[in-house]
C-alpha positions in Angstrom: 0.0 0.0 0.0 1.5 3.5 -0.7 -0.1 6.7 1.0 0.4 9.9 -0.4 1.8 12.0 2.2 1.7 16.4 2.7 4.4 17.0 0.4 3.0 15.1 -2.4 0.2 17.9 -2.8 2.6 20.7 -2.3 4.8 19.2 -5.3 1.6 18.5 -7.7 0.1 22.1 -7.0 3.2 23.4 -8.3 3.6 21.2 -10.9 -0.6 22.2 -11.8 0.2 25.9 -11.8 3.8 25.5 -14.0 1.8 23.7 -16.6 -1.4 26.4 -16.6 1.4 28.9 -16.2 2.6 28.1 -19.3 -0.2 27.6 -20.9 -1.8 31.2 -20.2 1.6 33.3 -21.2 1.4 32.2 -24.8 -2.3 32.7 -24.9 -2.1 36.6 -23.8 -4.0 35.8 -21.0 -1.1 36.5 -18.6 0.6 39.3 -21.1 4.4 40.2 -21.0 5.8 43.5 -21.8 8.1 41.8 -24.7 8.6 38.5 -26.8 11.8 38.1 -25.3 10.2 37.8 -21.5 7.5 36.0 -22.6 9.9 33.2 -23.9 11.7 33.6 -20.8 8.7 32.9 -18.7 7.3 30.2 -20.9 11.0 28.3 -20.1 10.8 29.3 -16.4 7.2 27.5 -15.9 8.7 24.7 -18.3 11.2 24.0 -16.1 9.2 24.2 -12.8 6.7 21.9 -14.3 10.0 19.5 -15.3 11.3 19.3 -12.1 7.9 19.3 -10.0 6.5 16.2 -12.3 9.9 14.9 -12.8 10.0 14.3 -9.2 6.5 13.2 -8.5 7.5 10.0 -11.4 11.0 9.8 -9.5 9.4 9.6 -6.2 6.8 7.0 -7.0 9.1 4.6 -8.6 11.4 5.0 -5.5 8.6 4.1 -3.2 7.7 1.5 -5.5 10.9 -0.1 -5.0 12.1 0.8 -1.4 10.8 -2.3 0.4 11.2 -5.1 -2.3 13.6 -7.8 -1.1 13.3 -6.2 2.5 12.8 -8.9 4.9 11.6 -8.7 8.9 12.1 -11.4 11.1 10.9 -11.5 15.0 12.5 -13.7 17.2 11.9 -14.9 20.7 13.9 -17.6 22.7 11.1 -18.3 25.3 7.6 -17.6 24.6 6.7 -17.9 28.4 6.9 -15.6 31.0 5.5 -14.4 34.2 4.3 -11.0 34.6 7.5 -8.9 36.4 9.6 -10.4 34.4 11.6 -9.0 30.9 10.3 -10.3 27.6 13.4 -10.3 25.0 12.3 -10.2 21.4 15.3 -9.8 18.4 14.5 -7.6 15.5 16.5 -9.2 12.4 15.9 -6.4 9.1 17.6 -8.1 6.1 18.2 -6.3 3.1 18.4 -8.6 0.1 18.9 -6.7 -3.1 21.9 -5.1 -4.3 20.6 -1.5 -3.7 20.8 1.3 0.0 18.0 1.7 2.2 18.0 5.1 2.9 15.4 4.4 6.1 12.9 2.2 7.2 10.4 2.5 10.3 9.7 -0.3 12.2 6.5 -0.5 13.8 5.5 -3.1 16.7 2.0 -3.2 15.9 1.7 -6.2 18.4 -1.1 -5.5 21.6 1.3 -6.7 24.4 1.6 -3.6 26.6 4.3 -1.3 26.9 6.2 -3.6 24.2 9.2 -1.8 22.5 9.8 -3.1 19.2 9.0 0.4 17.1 12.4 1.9 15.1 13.7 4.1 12.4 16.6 1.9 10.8 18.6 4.7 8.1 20.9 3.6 5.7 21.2 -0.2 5.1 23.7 -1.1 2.6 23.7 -3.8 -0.2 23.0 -7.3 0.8 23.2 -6.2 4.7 21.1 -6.9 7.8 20.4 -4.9 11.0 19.6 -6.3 14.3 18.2 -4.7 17.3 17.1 -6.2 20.6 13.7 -5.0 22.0 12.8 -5.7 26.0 9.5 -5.5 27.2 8.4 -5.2 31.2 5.4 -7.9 31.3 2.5 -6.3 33.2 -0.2 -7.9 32.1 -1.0 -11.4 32.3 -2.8 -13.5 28.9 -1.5 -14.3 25.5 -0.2 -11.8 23.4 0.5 -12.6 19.3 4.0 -10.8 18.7 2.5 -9.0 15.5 1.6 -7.3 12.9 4.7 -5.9 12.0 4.3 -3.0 10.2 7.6 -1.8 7.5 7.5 1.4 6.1 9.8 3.1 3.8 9.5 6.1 1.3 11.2 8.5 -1.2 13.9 11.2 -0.5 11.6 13.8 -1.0 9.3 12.7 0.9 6.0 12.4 -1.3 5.2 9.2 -1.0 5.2 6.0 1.8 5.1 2.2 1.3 3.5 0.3 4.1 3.2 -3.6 4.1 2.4 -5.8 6.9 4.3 -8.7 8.3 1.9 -10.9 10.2 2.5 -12.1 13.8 3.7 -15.7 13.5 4.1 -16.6 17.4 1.9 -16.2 20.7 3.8 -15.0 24.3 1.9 -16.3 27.6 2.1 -14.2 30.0 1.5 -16.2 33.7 0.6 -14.6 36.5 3.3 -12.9 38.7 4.1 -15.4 41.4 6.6 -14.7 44.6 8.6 -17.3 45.9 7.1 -18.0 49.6 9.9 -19.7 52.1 7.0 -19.7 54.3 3.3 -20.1 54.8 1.4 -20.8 57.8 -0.6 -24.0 57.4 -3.3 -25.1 59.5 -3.2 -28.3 61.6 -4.9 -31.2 60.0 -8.6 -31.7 61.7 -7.3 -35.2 62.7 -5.4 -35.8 65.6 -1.9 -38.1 65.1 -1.7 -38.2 61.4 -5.1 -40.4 61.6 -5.9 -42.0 57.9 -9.4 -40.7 56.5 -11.1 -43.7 55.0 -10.9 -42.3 51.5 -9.1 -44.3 49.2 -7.4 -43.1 46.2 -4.9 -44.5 43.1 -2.7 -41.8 44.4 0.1 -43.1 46.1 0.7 -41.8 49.6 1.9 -43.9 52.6 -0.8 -45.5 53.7 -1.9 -48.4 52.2 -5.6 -49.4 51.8 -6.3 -52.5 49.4 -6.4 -53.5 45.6 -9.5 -53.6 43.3 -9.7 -54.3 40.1 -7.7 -51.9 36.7 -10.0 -49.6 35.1 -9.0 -48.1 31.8 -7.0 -44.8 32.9 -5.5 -46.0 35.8 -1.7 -45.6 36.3 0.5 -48.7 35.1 2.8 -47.9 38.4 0.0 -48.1 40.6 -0.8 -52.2 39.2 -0.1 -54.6 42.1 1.7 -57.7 40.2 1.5 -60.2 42.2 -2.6 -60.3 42.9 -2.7 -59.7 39.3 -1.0 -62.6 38.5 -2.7 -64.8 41.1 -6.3 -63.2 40.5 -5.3 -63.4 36.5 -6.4 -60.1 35.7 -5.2 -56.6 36.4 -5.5 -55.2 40.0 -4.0 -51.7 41.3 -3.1 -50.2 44.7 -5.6 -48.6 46.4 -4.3 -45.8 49.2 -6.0 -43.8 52.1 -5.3 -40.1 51.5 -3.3 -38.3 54.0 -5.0 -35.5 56.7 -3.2 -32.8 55.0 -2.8 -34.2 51.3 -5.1 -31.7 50.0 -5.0 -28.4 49.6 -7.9 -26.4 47.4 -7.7 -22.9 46.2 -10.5 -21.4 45.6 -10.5 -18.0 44.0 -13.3 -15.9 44.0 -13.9 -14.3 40.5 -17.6 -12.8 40.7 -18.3 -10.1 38.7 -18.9 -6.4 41.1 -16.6 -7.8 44.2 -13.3 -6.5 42.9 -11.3 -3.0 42.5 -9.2 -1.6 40.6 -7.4 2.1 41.2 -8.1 4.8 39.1 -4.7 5.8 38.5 -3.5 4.3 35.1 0.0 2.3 34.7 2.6 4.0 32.8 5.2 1.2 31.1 8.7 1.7 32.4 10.8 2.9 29.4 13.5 0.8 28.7 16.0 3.1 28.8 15.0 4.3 32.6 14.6 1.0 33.2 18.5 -0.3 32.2 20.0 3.4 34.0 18.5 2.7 37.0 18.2 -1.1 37.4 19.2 -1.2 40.5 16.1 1.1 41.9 14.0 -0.9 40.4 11.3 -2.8 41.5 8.1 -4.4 40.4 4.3 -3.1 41.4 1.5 -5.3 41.0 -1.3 -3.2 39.2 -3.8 -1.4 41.8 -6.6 -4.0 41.3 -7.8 -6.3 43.9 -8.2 -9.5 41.3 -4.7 -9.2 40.0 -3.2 -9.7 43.9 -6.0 -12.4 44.3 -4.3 -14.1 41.1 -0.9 -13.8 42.0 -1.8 -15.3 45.7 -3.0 -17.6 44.3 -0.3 -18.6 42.4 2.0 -18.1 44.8 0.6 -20.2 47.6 0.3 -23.3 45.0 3.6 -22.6 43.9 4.6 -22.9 47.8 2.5 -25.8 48.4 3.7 -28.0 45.5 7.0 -27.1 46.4 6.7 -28.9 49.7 5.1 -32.1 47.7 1.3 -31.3 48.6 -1.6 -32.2 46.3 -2.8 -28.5 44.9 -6.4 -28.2 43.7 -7.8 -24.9 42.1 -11.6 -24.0 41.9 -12.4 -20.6 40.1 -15.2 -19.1 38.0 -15.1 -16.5 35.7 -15.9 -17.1 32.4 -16.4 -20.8 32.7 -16.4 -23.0 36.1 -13.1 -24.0 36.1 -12.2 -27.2 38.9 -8.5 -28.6 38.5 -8.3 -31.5 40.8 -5.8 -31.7 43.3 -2.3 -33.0 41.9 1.3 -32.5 42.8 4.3 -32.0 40.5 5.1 -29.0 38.6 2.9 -30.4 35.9 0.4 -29.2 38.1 1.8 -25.8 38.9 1.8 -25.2 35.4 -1.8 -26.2 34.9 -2.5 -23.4 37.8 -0.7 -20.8 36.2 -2.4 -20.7 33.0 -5.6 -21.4 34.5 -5.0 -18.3 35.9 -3.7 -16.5 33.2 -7.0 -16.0 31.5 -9.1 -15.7 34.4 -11.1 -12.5 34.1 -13.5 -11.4 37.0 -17.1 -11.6 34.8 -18.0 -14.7 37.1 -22.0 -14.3 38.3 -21.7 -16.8 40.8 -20.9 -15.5 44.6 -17.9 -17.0 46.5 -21.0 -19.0 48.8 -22.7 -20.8 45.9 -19.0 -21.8 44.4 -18.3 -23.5 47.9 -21.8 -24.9 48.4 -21.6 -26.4 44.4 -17.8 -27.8 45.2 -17.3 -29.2 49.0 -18.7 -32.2 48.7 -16.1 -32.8 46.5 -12.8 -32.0 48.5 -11.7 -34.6 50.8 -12.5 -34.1 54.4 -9.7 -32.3 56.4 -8.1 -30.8 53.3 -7.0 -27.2 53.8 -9.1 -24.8 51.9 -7.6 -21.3 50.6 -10.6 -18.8 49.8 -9.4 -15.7 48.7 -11.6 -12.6 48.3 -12.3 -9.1 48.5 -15.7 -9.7 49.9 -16.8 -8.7 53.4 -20.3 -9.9 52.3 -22.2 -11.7 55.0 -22.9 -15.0 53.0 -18.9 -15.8 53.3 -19.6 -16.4 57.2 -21.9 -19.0 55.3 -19.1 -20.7 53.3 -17.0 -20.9 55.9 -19.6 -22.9 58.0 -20.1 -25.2 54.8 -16.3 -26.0 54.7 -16.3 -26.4 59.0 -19.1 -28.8 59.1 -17.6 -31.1 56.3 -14.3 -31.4 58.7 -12.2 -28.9 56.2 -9.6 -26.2 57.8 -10.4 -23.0 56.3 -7.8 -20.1 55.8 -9.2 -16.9 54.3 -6.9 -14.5 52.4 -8.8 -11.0 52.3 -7.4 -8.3 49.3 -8.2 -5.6 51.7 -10.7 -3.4 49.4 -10.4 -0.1 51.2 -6.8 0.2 50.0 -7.4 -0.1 46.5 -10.2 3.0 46.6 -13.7 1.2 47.7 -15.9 3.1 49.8 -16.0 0.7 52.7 -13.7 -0.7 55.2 -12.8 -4.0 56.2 -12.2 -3.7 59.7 -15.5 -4.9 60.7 -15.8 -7.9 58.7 -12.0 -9.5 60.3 -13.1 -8.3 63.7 -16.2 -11.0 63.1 -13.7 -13.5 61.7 -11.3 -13.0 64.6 -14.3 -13.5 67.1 -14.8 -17.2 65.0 -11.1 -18.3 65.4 -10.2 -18.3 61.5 -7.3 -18.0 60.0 -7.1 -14.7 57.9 -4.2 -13.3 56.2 -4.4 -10.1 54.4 -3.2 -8.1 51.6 -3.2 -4.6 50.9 -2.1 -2.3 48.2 1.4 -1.6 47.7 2.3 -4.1 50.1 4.4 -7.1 48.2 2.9 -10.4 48.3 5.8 -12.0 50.5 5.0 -9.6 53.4 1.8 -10.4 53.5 2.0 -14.1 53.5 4.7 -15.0 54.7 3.5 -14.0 58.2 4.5 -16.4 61.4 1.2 -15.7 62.5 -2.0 -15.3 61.7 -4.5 -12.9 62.5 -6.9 -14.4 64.3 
């Protein structure tokens, strides 16, 4: 596509009035005192009209040519990240014909935020390449596609502009931001002395509980040999869960609970951000969901860490349940859970534990984290008590991000029940407020 740019107009109205100006002098409509100015005249216009239209034709077949065998290549080594942390993207512009570049703008038409991928590249020579690094803070959690890229180039005289786009090839995921706890206070199990819950499961934990016969999608590892050989057919292990085998996230994502600061991010410039590394440090954005995502995150990243069974219940857009597994197969499973969770869920926190606790094991330790102080979470936390479960509540203290109402009501009352409540506030990092010795109840 070429776009005619301001100077293009200026050139053809001069070109426009050189021709009717030479034109009208022979005619007498523009009379001359003599022949001899009018011929001089006549040449002057001639000339203007020459050079104007001469380099309107130049300028187009300039454009015409001044992205031909121009190739843009993006390049990314790792296209996962966590937010907080620097996305590294290499430019490669290769010239391949035999001719200069006198410039070429570079334009990172891509939507990941405060992404710095845009130049002005001038003179590439013959058969050359240029190569520019581009590093992006990652502030927003989701998948990003690392395009269009949008190459531009023009004429020397600036008339003209040739645009084509180079379409985004690759996709960055952006997990949430997750800090490293070294600590977490974790309830006691509900069962005194490590006492087995007679629940079995495939999953192997110390206690053993029986065989029964293999279904299809059972573990090979978990097939007993011997009774399958005696019994001729195939029998697994059977195991009774552990007390504190379990632990179940459940992140509140309805729709009117959460807040976000009015104040508007601005992305750290690169530039600031390489002179004064050593000043910097990373803000979670003012909104209670993105520090109840990046909790949660963190305390399953804690809790798989110490070999724990990590379940996740959430719903947003669609009623998301990932069962409780360990391994950092699981971890990663969290994360991107999380990385697309929006806060447009219409079911309250109460109704998400009333739909989903008869399906934790008894005594697992349940994490609800909201920004609720609503009445009806008094009611979940009865739900989760009754069936045996420890609850430990992780409050994103509203009134600090800008809501109208405070919170110090609401963990009074939980204080006054004996539960466990940790709690966030803004501009307080993550691994202050969790990593407390103890909590305040």
């Amino acid at each position: 596509m070429i776009v005619l740019r301001k100077p293009f107009w200026v050139v053809l109205g001069v070109f426009l009035f050189a021709l009717l100006g030479g034109y009208l002098v022979p005619s007498g409509i523009f009379p001359v005192p003599t022949t001899l100015q009018n011929q001089t005249t006549i040449r002057i216009f001639t000339r203007i009209a020459a050079i104007s239209g001469g380099a309107i034709v130049l300028g187009w077949l300039w454009t015409q040519a001044s992205l031909f065998g121009v190739v843009v290549r993006r390049e990314a080594r790792v296209l996962r990240h966590q937010v907080g942390q620097i996305f590294e993207e290499r430019f490669r512009v290769i010239n391949r014909l035999p001719m200069v570049r006198l410039w070429l703008e570079i334009t990172d038409e891509s939507d990941l935020p405060g992404s710095s991928g845009s130049r002005v590249l001038s003179l590439i020579g013959p058969r050359q390449q240029r190569t520019y690094v581009a590093y992006t803070l990652l502030s927003q959690r989701g998948a990003f596609r690392l395009g269009p890229t949008r190459v531009s180039s023009g004429d020397p005289f600036g008339l003209f502009r040739k645009i084509i786009d180079v379409p985004g090839t690759q996709e960055l995921i952006v997990l949430p931001y997750v800090a490293t706890l070294q600590r977490f206070p974790s309830p006691l199990g509900q069962f005194p002395g490590g006492k087995a819950i007679l629940q079995k499961a495939t999953e192997v934990t110390p206690q053993a509980a029986g065989v029964r016969e293999y279904f299809p999608g059972d573990a090979l590892r978990s097939i007993h040999w011997p009774t399958s050989a005696r019994k001729n057919r195939l029998m697994v292990k059977e195991f009774e869960q552990d007390p504190q085998a379990d632990v179940w996230i459940i992140l509140d994502a309805e729709a009117g609970v959460h807040f976000a600061s009015s104040e508007k991010i601005t992305p750290v410039r690169i530039d600031q951000f390489w002179l004064r590394k050593s000043e910097f440090a990373f803000k979670l954005p003012e909104d209670t969901f993105e520090y109840g995502v990046s909790a949660a995150g963190s305390i399953a990243s804690y809790y798989l860490r110490q070999g724990r069974s990590v379940g996740l219940i959430c719903v947003g857009q669609a009623f998301v349940v990932l069962s409780a597994e360990r391994g950092e197969r699981q971890l990663n499973k969290i994360l991107e859970t999380l990385a697309f969770l929006k806060p447009n869920g219409r079911l309250p926190l109460m109704a998400v534990v009333d739909a989903e606790a008869s399906q934790i094991p008894r005594a697992s330790t349940v994490v609800l984290i909201t920004p609720s102080i609503h009445s009806s979470l008094d009611l979940a936390i009865d739900t989760l008590v009754v069936r045996r479960m420890k609850p430990v509540l992780v409050h994103v203290d509203a009134h600090t991000f800008g809501a109208g109402f405070s919170s110090e009501e609401f963990l009074y009352r939980m204080r006054l029940r004996n539960i466990p409540v940790l709690s966030l506030k803004n501009n307080v990092s993550l691994i202050e407020s969790l990593e407390v010795k103890n909590f305040l109840h």
